[in-house]
C-alpha positions in Angstrom: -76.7 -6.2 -51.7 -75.8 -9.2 -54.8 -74.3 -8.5 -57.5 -77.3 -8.1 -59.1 -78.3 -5.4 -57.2 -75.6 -3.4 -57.0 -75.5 -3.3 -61.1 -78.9 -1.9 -61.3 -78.3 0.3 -58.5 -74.8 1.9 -59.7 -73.9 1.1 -63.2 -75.5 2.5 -66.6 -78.3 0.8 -68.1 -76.6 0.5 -71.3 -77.0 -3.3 -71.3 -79.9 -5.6 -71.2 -77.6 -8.6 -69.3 -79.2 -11.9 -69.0 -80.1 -13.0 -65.3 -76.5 -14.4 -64.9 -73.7 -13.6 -62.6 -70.2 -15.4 -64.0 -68.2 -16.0 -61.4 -65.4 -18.6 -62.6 -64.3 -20.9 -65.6 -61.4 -22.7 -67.2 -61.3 -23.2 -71.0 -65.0 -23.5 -72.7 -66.7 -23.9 -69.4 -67.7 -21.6 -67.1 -69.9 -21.4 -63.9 -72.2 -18.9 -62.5 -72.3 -18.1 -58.8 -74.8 -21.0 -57.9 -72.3 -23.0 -59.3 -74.1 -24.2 -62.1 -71.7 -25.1 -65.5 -72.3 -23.6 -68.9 -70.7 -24.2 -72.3 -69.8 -21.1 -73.2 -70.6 -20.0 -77.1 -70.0 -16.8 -76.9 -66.4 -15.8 -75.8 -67.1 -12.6 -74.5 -68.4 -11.6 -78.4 -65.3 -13.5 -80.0 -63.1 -12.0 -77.5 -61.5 -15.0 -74.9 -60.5 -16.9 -78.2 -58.2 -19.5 -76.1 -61.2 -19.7 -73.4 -61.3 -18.7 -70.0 -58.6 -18.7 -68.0 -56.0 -20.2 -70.1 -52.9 -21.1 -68.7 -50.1 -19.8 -71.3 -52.0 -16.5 -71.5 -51.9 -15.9 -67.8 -48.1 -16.8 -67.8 -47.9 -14.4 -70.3 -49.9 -11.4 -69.0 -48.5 -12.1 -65.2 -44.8 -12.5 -66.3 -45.0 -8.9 -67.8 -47.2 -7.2 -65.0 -44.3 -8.4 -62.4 -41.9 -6.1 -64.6 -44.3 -3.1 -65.4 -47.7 -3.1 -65.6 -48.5 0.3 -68.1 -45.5 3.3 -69.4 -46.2 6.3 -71.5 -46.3 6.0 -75.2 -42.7 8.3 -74.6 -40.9 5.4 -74.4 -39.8 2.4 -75.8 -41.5 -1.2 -74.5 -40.8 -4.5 -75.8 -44.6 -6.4 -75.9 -45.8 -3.3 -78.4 -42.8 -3.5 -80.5 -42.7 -7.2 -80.9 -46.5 -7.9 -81.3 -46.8 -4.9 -84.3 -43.4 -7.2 -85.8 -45.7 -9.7 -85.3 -48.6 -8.1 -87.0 -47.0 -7.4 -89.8 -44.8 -10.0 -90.8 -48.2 -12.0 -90.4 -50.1 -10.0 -93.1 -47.5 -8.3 -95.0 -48.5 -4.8 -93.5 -46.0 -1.8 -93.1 -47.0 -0.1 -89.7 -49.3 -0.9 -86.7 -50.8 2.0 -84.4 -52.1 0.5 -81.4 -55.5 1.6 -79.3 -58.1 0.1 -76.9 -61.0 -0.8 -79.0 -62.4 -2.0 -82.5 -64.0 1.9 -82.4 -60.9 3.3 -82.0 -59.6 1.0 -84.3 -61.8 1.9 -87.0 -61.3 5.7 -86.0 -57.8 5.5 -87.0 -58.5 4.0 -90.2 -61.0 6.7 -90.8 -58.3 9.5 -89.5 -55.6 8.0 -91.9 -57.6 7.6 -95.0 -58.6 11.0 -94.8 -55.3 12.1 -94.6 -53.7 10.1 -97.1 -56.5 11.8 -99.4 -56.2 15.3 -98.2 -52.0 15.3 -98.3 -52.4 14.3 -102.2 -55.7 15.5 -103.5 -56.2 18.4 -101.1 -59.4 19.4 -98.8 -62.7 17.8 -99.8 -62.2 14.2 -100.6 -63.0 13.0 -97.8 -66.0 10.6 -97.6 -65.9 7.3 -96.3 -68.3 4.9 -98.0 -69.6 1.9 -95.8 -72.5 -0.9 -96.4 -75.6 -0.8 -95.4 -76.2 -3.4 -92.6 -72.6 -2.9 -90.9 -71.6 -2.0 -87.8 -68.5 -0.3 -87.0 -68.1 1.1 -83.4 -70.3 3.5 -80.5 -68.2 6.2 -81.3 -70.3 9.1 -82.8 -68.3 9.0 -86.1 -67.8 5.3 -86.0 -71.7 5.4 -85.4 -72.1 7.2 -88.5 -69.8 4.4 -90.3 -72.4 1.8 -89.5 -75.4 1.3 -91.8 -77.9 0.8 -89.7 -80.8 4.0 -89.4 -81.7 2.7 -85.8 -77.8 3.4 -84.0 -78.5 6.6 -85.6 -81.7 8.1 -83.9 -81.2 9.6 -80.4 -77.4 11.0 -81.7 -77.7 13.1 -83.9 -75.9 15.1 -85.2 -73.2 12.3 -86.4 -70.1 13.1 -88.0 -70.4 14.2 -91.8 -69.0 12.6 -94.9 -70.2 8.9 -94.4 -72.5 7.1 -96.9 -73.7 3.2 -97.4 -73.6 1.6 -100.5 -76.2 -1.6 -100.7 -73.8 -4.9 -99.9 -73.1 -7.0 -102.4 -73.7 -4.8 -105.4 -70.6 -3.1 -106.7 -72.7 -1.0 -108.8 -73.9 1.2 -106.0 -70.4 0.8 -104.7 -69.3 3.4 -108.6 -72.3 5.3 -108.0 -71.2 6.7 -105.0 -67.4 6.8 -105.9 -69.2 9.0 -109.0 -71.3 10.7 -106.5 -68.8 11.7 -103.4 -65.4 12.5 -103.5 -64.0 9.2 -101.8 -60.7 8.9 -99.3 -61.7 5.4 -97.7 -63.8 2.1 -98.9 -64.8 0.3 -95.6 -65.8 -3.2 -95.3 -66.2 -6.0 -93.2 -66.1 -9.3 -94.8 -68.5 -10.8 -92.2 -71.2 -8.1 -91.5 -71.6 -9.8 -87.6 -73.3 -7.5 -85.7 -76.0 -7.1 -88.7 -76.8 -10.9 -88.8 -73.5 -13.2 -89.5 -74.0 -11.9 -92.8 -70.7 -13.1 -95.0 -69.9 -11.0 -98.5 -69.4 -12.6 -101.7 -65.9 -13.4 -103.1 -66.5 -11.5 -106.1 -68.2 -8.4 -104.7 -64.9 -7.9 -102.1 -62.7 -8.4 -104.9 -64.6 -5.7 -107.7 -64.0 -3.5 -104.6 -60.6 -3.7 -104.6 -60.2 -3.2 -107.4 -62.3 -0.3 -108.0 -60.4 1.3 -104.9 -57.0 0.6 -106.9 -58.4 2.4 -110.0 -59.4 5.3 -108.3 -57.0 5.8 -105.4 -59.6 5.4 -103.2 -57.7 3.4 -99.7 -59.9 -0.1 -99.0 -60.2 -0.7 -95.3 -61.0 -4.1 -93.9 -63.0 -3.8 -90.7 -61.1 -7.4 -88.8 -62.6 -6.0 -84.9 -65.0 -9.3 -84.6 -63.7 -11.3 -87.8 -59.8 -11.1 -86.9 -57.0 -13.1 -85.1 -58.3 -16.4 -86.2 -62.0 -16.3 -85.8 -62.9 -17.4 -89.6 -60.0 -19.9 -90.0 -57.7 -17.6 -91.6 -56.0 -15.0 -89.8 -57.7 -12.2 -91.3 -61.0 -12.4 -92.5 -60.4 -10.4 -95.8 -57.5 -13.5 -96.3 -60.3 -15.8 -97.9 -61.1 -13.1 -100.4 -57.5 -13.0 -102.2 -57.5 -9.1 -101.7 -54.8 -6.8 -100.3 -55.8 -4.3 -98.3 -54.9 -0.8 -97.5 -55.8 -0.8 -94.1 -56.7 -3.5 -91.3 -58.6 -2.7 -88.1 -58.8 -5.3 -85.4 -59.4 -5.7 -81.4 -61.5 -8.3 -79.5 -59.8 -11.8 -79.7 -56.7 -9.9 -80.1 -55.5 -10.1 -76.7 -57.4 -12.7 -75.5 -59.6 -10.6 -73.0 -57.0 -7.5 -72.4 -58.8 -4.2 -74.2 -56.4 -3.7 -77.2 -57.1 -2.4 -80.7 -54.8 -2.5 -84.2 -54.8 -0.1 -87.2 -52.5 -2.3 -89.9 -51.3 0.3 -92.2 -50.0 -1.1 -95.9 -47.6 0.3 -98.2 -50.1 3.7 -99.3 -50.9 4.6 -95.5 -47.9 3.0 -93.8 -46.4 6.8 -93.3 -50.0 9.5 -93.0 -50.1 9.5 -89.6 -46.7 11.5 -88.4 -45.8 12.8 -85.2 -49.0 14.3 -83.0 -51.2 13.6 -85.9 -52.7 10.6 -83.6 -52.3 8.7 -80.2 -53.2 7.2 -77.2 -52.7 6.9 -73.3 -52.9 3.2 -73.5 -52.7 2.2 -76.5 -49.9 -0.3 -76.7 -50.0 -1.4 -72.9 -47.4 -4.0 -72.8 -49.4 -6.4 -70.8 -52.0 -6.2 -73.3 -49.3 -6.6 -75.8 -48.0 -9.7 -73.8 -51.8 -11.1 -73.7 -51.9 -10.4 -77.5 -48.1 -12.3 -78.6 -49.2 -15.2 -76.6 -52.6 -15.4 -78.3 -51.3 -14.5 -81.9 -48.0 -17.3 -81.6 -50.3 -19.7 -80.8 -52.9 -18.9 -83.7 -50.2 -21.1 -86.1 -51.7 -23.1 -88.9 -52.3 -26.2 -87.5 -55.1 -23.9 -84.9 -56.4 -22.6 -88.2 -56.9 -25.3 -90.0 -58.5 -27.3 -86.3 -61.1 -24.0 -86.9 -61.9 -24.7 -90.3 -62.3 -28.5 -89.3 -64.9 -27.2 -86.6 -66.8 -24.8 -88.8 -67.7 -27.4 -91.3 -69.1 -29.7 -88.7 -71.0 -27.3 -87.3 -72.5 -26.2 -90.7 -73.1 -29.7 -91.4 -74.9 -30.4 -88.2 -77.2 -27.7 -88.2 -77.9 -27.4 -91.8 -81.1 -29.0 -92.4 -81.8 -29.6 -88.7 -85.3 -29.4 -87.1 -86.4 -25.6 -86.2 -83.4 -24.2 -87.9 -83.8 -22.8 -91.2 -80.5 -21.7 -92.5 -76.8 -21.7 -91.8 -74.6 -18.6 -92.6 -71.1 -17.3 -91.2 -67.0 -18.0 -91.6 -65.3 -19.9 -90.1 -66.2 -20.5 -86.2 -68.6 -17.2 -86.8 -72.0 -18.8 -87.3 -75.6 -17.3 -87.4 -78.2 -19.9 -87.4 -82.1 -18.4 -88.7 -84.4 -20.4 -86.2 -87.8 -21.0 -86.9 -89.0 -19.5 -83.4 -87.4 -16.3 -82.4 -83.5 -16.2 -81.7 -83.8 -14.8 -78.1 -86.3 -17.5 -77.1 -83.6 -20.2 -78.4 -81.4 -18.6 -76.9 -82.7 -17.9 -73.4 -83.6 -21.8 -73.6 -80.0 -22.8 -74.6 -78.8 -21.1 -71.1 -81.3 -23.1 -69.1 -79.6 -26.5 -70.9 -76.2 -25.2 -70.0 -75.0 -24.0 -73.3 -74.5 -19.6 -73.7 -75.0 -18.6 -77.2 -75.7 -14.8 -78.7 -77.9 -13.2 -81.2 -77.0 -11.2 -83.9 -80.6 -9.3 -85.8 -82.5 -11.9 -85.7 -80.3 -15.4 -85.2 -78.7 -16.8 -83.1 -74.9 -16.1 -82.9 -72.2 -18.4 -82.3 -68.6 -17.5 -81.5 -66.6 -20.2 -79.7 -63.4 -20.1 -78.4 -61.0 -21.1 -81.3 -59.4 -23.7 -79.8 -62.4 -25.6 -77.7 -62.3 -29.2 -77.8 -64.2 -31.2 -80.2 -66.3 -33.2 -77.7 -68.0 -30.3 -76.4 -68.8 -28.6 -79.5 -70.5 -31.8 -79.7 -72.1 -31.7 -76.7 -73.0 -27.9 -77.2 -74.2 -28.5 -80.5 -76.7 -31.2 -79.7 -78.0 -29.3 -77.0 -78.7 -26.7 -79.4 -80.4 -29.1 -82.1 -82.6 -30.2 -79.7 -83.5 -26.8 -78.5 -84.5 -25.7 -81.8 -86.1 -28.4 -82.7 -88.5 -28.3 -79.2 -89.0 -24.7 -80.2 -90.4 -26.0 -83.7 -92.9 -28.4 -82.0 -94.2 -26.1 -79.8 
């Protein structure tokens, strides 16, 4: 049996995969197992955010699996220490508890706002107040973080003491302060997986500071917005906030599963001995993937993303079949005129892999692909959408 057939035969059918077998790739290109070359727009969901296959990240990783490949979080390694030294000096954060995943991520957040609130306020304060529209992890309780009714149907019951204020208005965001005693405020800044969606400046910023008013912890959800992927660092960075807590993962390591809780100055000590852990969390070749990615994610990268982003906003804003632009950085959602998963099942005929997001189409390049095929990939695009319109 092919590869194909061996999937539908033996793994879950958790995932509707297109009819594509990725075999190999360098950089921004890869090729399927015909051979055939794509442009690849998607990085793994903003995961491979120096490409495929890149050469400093495979010195890294296969430098530190020659010395010891995984160790118990009962001792001492030097790729976890350095990349949360890293980490923080980076964002001005205190602490950094390491997992797998942007779930996981997100369920330490939860776990340590709760207990910041329950060591000074006692039992009871405990809700966690999301936006409708966001998505924050599988997990049943990061599940019943995300506001979105239709992750919610065939699990229920989902962990108590979430609720989801309406995006953008800081009015709800009081009522429910008013309404629920409140340990954590959690926000992305880029609502991705609920269409590329970015928040205003203002709205992030009256959240802050209605968190500092009433000691309520703000926690920045950084799993698909972090490491670089909107041209700052962190995501939350643009808004001229300070969070209490940062949770990150995907382009994090490159392509290695690893997951961050940044802890700031109110949370930096909650979560004491047993109150939290995890077998691999940590992995020191995931933390060797991660300090070769985050080194390189300097300035001069940051500001080549920013320089990216705006062509791309300016190229497709305006063009034929495409009716709006939204996004961060290179995090873009582009509303097509014909239906997202025809553009983009058209797209990967033409060589170029893109995603969806609701009802767009998603793109997430790697950080650092060249200019000329962003180009390349771009046009293709334009005149995808803009067959699509004429048809």
């Amino acid at each position: 049996m092919n590869t194909k057939e061996l999937d539908a035969l033996y793994v879950a059918g958790t995932y509707k995969r297109f009819p594509l077998e990725i075999v190999s790739g360098k950089g921004s290109i890869v090729r399927d197992d015909a051979g055939k070359e794509y442009i690849d727009l998607g990085s793994g969901i903003a995961v491979t955010s120096f490409g495929v296959a890149d050469d400093f990240w495979q010195q890294a990783v296969t430098a530190q699996l020659s010395r010891v490949q995984h160790m118990s979080n009962l001792y001492y390694t030097a790729p976890c220490a350095k990349l949360a030294e890293m980490l923080c000096q980076r964002t001005g954060m205190k602490k950094v508890f390491f997992s797998n995943s942007g779930a996981e991520a997100n369920e330490c957040a939860i776990k340590a706002a709760r207990k910041y609130s329950a060591d000074k306020y006692g039992p009871g304060r405990h809700t966690i107040i999301t936006l409708k529209n966001s998505f924050h992890g599988r997990t049943l309780t990061t599940l019943a973080a995300t506001g979105q009714d239709h992750y919610h149907e065939l699990f229920q019951p989902l962990t108590p003491g979430f609720v989801h204020a309406e995006a953008d208005s800081i009015a709800d965001l009081i009522r429910l302060t008013e309404q629920y005693p409140t340990a954590g405020i959690l926000l992305e800044c880029v609502q991705g997986e609920g269409g590329v969606v970015p928040l205003s400046r203002e709205y992030v910023q009256a959240a802050a500071a209605l968190c500092r008013e009433k000691d309520i912890l703000l926690m920045i959800d950084e799993v698909q917005t972090g490491n670089g992927r909107t041209g700052e660092l962190y995501a939350y960075m643009h808004y001229g906030v300070e969070p209490d807590i940062v949770s990150t993962a995907k382009g994090l390591a490159g392509g290695l599963p690893l997951g961050a809780t940044l802890l700031g100055n109110k949370a930096q000590n909650v979560l004491g001995f047993g109150d939290h852990g995890s077998t691999f969390g940590g992995n020191p070749v995931c933390c060797a993937g991660a300090l070769s990615v985050l080194s390189r994610t300097d300035s001069a990268l940051l500001a080549q993303v920013r320089e990216k982003s705006a062509y791309l906003f300016t190229a497709f804003t305006g063009a034929p079949g495409i009716e709006s632009v939204s996004g961060l950085g290179l995090m873009i959602g582009l509303k097509t005129k014909k239906p997202a998963g025809q553009v983009v099942a058209r797209c990967m005929e033409q060589g170029v892999l893109c995603l969806t997001a609701k009802d767009k189409v998603r793109l997430l390049p790697a950080l650092n692909i060249p200019m000329e095929v962003l180009r390349r990939a771009a046009g293709i695009i334009k005149t995808v959408c803009a067959e699509e319109d004429e048809a």
